[in-house]
C-alpha positions in Angstrom: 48.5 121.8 178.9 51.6 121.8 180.9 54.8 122.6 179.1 56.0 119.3 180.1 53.4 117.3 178.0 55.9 116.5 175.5 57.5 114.7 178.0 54.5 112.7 179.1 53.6 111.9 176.4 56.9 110.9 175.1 56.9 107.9 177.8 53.2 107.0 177.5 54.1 106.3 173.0 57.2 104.2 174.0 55.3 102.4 176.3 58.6 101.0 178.7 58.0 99.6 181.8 60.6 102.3 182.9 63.2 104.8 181.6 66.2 106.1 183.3 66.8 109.6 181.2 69.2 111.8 181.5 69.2 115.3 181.9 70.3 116.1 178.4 67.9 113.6 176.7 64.7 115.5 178.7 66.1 118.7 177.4 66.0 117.3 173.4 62.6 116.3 174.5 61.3 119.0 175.7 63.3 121.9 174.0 64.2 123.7 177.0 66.2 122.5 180.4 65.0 121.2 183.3 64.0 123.7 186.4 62.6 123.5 189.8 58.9 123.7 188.5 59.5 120.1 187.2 59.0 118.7 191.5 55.7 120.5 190.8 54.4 119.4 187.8 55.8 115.4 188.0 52.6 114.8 190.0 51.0 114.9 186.3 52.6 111.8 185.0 50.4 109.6 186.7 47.9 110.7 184.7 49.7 109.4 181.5 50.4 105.9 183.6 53.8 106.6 184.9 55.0 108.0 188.4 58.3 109.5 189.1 61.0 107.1 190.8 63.7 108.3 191.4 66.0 111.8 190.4 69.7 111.7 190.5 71.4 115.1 191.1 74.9 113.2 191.1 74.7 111.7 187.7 72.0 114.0 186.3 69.0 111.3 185.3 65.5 110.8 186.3 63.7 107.2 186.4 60.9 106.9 185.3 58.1 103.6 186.4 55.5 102.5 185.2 52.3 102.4 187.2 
């Protein structure tokens, strides 16, 4: 288990087509900030039906797309 299952799983149980999260709202997810390891592990998702889109250092949010 990754420590970013929460997260994973988080999207797979809401079942959007896609999320745009901030920063701060994967941090009350998770329990714990964001760091480089997440470039690494976002090739997980896919597994829970989800693919990363897009990540905004400017105004600090990730998209999130259903595949």
């Amino acid at each position: 288990m990754s420590k970013y299952e929460p997260l994973w799983k988080y999207l797979k149980e809401n079942r959007k087509e896609n999320y745009k999260l901030s920063y701060e709202e994967i941090k009350n997810i998770l329990g714990f900030d964001l760091d480089h390891s997440f470039l690494t592990y976002k090739k997980e998702i896919k597994e829970y039906g989800y693919e990363v889109g897009k990540i905004s250092m400017k105004e600090k949010t990730i998209i999130f797309n259903k595949i």
